[in-house]
C-alpha positions as CSV (number, residue, x, y, z in Angstrom):
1,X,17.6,77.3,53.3
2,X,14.4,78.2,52.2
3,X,11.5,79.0,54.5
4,X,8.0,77.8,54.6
5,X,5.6,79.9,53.2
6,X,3.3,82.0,55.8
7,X,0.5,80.2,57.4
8,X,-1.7,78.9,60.0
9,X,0.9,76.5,62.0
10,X,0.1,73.0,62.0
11,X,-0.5,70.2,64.8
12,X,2.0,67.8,65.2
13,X,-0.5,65.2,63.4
14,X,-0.9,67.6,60.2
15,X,3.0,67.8,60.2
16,X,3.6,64.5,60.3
17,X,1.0,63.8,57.1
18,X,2.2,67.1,55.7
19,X,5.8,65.3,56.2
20,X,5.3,62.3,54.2
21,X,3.4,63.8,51.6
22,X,6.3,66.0,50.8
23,X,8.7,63.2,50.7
24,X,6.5,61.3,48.7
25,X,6.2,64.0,46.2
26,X,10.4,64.6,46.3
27,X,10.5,60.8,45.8
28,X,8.4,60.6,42.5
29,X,10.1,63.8,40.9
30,X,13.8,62.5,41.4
31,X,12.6,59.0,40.2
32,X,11.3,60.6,36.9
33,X,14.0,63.0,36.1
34,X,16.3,59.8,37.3
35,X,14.2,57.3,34.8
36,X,14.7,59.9,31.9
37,X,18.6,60.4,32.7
38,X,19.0,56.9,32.3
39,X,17.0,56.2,29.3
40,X,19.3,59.5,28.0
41,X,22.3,58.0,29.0
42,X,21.3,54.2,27.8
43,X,21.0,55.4,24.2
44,X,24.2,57.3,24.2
45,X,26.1,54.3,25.6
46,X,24.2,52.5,23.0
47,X,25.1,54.3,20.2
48,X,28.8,55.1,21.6
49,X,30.0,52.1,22.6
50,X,30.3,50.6,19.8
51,X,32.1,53.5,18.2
52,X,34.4,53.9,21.0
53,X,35.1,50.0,21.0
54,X,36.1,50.3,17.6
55,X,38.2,53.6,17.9
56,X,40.3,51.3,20.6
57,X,40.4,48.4,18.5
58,X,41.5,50.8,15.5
59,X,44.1,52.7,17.6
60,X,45.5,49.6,19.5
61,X,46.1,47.8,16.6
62,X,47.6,50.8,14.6
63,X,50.2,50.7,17.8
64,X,50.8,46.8,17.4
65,X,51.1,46.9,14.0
66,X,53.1,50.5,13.6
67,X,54.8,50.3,17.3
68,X,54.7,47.0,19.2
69,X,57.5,48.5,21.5
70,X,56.8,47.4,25.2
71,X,59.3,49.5,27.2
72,X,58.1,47.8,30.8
73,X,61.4,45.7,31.2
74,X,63.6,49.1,31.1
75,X,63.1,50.2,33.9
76,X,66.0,53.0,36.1
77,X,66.3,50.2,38.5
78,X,66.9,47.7,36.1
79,X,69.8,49.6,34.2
80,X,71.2,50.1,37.9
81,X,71.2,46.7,38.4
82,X,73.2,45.5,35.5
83,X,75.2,48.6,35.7
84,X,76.3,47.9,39.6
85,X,77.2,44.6,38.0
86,X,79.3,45.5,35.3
87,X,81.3,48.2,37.3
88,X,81.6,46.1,40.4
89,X,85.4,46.3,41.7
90,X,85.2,42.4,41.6
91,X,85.3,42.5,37.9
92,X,88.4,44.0,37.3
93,X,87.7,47.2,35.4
94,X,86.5,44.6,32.8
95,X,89.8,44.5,31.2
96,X,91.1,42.3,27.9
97,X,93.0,39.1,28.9
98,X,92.2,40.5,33.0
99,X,90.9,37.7,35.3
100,X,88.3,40.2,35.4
101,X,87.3,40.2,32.0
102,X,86.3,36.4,31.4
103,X,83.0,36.6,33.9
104,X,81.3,39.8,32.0
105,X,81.0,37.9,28.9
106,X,79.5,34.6,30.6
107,X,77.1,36.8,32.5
108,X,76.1,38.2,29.1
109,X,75.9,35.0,27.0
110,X,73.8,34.0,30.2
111,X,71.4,36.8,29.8
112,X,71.4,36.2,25.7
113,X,70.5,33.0,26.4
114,X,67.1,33.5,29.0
115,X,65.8,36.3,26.0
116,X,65.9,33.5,24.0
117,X,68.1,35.3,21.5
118,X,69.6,32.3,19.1
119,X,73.0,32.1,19.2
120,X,75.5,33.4,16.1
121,X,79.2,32.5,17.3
122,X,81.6,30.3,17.3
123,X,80.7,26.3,17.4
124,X,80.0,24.8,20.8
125,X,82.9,23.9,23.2
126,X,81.7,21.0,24.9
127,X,83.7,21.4,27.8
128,X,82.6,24.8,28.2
129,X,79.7,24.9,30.7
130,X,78.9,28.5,29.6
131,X,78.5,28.2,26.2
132,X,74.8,28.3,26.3
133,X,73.9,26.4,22.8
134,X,73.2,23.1,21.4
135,X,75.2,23.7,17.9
136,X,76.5,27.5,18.3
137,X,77.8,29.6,20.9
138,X,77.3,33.2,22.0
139,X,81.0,34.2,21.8
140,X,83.0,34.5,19.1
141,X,86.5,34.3,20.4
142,X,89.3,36.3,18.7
143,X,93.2,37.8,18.5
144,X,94.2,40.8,17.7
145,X,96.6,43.9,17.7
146,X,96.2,46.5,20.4
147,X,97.7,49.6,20.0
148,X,98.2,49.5,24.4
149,X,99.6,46.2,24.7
150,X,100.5,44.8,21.2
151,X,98.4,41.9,21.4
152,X,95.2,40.8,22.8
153,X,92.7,37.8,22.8
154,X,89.0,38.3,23.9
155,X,85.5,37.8,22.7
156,X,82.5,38.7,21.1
157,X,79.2,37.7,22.2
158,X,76.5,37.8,19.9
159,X,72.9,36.9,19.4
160,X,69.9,37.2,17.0
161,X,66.0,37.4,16.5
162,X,65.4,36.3,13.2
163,X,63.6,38.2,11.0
164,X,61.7,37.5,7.3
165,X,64.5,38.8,5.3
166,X,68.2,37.7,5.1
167,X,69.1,41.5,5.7
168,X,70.0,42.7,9.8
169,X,70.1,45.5,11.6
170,X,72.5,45.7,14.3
171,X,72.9,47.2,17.9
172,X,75.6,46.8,19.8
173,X,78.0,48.4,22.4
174,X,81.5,47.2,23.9
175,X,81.6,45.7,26.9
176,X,85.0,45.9,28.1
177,X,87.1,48.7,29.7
178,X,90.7,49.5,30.8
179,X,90.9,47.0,33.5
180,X,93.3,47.0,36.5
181,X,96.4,45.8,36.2
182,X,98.2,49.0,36.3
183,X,100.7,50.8,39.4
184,X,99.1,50.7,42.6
185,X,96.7,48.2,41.2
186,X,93.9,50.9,40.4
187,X,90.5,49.7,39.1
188,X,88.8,51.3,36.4
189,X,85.3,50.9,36.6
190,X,84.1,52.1,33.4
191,X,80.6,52.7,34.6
192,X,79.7,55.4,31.9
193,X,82.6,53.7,29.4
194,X,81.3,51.2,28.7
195,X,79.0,49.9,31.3
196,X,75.8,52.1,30.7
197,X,75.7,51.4,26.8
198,X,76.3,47.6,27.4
199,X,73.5,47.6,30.2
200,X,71.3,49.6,27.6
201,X,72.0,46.9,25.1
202,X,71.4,44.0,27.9
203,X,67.8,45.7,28.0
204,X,66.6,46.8,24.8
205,X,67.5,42.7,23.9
206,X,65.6,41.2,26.7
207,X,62.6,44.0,25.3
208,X,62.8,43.7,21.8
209,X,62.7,39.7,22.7
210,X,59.7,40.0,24.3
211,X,58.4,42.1,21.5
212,X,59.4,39.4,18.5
213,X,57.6,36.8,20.3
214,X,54.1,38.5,19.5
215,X,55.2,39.9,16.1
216,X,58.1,38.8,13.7
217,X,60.6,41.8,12.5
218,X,61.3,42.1,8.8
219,X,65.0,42.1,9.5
220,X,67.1,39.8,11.4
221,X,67.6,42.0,14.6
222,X,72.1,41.0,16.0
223,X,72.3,41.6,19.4
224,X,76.4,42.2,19.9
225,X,78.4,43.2,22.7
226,X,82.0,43.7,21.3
227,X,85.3,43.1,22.9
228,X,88.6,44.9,23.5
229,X,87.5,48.2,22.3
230,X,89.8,50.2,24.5
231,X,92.4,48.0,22.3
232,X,91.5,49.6,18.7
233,X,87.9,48.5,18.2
234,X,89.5,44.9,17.8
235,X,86.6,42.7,18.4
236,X,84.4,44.8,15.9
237,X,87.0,44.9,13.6
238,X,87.3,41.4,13.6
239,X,83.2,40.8,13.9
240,X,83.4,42.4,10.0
241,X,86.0,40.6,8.6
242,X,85.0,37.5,10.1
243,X,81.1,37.2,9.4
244,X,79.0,34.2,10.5
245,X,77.8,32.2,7.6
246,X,74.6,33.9,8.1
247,X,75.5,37.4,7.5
248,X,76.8,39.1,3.9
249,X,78.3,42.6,4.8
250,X,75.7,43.6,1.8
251,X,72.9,42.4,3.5
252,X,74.0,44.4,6.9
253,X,71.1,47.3,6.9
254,X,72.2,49.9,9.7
255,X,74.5,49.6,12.7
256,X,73.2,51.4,15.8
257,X,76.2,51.9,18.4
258,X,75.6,53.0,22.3
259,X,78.8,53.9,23.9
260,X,78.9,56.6,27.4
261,X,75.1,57.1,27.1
262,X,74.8,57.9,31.0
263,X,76.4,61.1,31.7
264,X,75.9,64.7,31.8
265,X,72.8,67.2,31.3
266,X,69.4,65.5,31.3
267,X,68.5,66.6,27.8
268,X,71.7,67.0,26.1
269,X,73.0,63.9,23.6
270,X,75.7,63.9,20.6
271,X,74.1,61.8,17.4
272,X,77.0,60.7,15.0
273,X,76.2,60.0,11.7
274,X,79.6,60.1,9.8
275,X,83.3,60.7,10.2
276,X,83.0,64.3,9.3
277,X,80.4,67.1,9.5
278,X,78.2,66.7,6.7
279,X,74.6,68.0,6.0
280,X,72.7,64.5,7.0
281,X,69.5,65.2,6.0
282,X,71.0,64.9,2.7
283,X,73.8,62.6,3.1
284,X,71.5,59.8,5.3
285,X,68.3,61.3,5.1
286,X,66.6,58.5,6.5
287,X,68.5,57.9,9.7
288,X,68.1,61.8,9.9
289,X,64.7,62.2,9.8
290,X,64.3,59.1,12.8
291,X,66.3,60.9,15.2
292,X,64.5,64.0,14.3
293,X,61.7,62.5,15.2
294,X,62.6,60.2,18.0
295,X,64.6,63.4,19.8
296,X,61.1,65.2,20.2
297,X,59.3,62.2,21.4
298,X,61.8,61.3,24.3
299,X,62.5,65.1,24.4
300,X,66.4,65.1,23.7
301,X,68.3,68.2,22.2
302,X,70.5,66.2,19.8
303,X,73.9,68.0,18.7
304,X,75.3,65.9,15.5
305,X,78.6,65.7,15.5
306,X,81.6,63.9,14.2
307,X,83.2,63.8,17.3
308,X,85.3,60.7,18.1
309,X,83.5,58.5,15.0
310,X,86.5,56.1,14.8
311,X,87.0,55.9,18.1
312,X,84.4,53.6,18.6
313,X,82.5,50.5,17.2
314,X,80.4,51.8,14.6
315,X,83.3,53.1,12.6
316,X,84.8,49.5,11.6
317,X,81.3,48.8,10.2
318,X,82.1,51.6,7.7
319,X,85.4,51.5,6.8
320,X,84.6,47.8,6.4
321,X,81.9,48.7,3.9
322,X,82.9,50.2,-0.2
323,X,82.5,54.2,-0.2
324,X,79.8,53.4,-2.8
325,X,78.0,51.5,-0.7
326,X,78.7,52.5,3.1
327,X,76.6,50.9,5.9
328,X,74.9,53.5,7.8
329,X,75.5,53.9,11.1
330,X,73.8,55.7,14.0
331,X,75.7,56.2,16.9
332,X,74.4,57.7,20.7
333,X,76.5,59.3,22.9
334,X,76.1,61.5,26.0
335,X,79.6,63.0,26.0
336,X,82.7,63.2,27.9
337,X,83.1,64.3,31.8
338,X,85.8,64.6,34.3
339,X,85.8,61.1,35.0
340,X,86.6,59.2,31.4
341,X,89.2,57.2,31.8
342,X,89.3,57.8,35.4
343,X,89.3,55.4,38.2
344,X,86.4,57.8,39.4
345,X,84.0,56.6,36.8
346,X,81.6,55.0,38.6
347,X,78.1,53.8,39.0
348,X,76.8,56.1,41.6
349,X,77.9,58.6,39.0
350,X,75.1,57.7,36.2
351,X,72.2,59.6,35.3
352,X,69.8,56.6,35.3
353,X,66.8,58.5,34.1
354,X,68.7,59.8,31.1
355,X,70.4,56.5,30.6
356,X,66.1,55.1,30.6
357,X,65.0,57.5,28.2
358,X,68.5,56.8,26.2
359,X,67.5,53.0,25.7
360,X,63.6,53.3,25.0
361,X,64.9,55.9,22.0
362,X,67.6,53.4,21.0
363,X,64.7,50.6,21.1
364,X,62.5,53.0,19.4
365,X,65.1,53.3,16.6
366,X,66.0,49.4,16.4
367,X,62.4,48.2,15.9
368,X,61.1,51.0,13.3
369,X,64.6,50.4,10.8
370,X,63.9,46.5,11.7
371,X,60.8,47.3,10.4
372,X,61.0,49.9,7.6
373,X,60.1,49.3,4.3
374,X,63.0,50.5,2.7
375,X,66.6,50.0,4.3
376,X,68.4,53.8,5.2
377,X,71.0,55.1,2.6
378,X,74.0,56.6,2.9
379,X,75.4,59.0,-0.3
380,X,78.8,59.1,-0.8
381,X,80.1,62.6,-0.5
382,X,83.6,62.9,-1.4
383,X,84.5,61.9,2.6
384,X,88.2,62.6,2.7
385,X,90.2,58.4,2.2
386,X,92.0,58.3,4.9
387,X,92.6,54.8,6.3
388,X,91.0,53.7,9.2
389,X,93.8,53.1,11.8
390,X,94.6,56.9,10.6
391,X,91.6,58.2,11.5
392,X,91.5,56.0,15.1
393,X,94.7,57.7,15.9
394,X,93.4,61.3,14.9
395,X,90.2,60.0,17.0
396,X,92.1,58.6,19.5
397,X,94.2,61.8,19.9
398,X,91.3,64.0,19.8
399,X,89.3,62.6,22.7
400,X,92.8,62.6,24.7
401,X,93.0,66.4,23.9
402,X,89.6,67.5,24.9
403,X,89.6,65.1,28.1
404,X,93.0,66.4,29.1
405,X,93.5,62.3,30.0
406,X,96.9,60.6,29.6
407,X,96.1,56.8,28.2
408,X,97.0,54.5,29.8
């Protein structure tokens, strides 16, 4: 503290008038040098608040108009929810033609229907109470040769936003698993395989809903959960060869698969571009460049592989398509683990975070190629022709060997 200056000391009366002069005095200086901060600060907000209004305007609607993406409905808690769901022992192991494999699917058309995703399947049962349409249904219902049990009947359910174009872009996962009718009545869960990439799927379409209410896509945006995968890709199979009316194969844009997106290290994830290892940036440079780009943002280290291609959905999309002309495909995966094919496959097993950051990239990906000016390519390459069932077998085979699992 400073001290007074030397002098004669004052009587209390002098201090007192001594006192309030001071105060005075401090009063008048801070008002002043108060009164000229203001006015300095009045003609900056002047001048800069209309700039910085626009600069928000500019950059919010460069983000509607570029990005309209609103990630709020996925949520860890959310994926855990529909997750505990899906692998609940109660279902079954979500097995083809199990008593456990008929309530997944009506869940699902049930959550397709409150997005307000419009319906693409089969016409309306009237006696069926879950059919959730007025004309269509959400499932497309289907036969089909397994290679574990010879036969099996099951479903699709799928769902659309529709977009300007007659083209679509496609995401989809399969929603069953091994179920439980096996010695010892065992259940599979199939928490990672396939419950994480079907709850993924559940909220990326209840987002990207949200989303096309506010701004229409270019493309028609198919919402599919496939059945009897763990059968030989069946219900895809069938999903190509049996089109709705609405949908030429040459008007399919890009398939984006999920399939065991919830395991293993936090950063770590296998992108599959085609059924051998190629040099993508040249052979789908587009689809390339995205998940370049998308891997940074969400802060993956991507490994692109060929890795079990045909032993999942995407690959019936391709096959289905002429080599001159193949549908690209994009397919996420977070790799294999101790527990695939296990009974031990569970949901407490998930890495939810990952399995977050998994479906906010997948969304990423669905709404810029929904979007994009131009649809991806793909360049023929001189892929080796093997047949499909062929190279599900070698697939098939190959994910056996490096699991060390026995099928069942």
């Amino acid at each position: 503290m400073r001290a007074f200056p030397l002098q004669t000391p004052l009587d209390p009366v002098q201090m007192k008038q001594h006192i309030k002069i001071r105060r005075a005095d401090m009063k008048t200086k801070l008002e002043t040098k108060f009164d000229m901060l203001w006015k300095e600060l009045g003609a900056m907000v002047r001048i800069s608040m209309p700039l910085a209004f626009l600069f928000f305007v500019l950059i919010s609607f460069t983000f509607v108009a570029e990005n309209p993406v609103e990630y709020q409905s996925i949520t860890e808690t959310r994926l855990l929810n529909i997750l505990r769901i899906l692998a609940h022992p109660n279902l079954n192991g979500r097995g083809s033609s199990d008593s456990g494999y008929d309530c997944p699917s009506k869940l699902i058309a049930g959550e397709f229907k409150r997005y307000g995703l419009k319906p693409l399947g089969d016409a309306i049962d009237p006696k069926d109470p879950f059919a959730f349409g007025d004309t269509r249904s959400y499932f497309q219902a289907f036969e089909g040769k397994s290679w574990i049990s010879g036969k099996v009947s099951s479903r699709n359910i799928i769902g659309y936003i529709p977009g300007e174009t007659n083209e679509f872009v496609i995401i989809g996962a399969h929603y069953d698993h091994m179920g439980g009718n096996f010695p010892g009545k065992e259940i599979y869960h199939g928490a990672d395989d396939n419950a994480s990439g079907t709850s993924a799927t559940l909220a990326i379409a209840e987002a990207i809903s949200q989303v096309a209410r506010q701004q229409k896509p270019k493309r028609n945006i198919l919402i599919a959960l496939w059945g009897a995968e763990e059968h030989g890709l069946v219900g895809s199979e069938h999903f190509v060869t049996h089109l709705p009316s609405e949908i030429k194969l040459e008007n399919i844009a890009v398939v984006i698969n999920l399939d065991m997106v919830g395991r293993n290290a936090d950063n770590e994830l296998f992108c599959i571009l085609a059924p051998e290892k190629l040099d993508y940036a040249k052979v789908t440079p587009e689809l390339y460049a995205l998940t370049q780009e998308l891997a940074k943002e969400f802060g993956f280290n991507l490994t692109y592989s060929n890795q079990g291609f045909d032993a999942s959905d995407q690959g019936s999309f391709f096959d289905a398509s002429p080599p001159d002309r193949r549908i690209p495909v994009l397919f996420f995966f977070s790799g294999f683990h101790p527990d695939y094919h296990e009974i031990t496959d569970t949901y407490d097993k998930i890495n939810y975070p990952k399995l977050t950051r998994v479906a906010k990239m997948s969304l990423r990906a669905l709404w810029s190629l929904a979007n994009a000016e131009k649809r991806p390519t793909y360049r023929n390459t001189g892929i080796t022709q093997e047949s499909h069932a062929i190279r599900h077998w070698r697939g098939c085979n190959r994910w056996e060997e490096i699991t060390n699992v026995v099928w069942k």
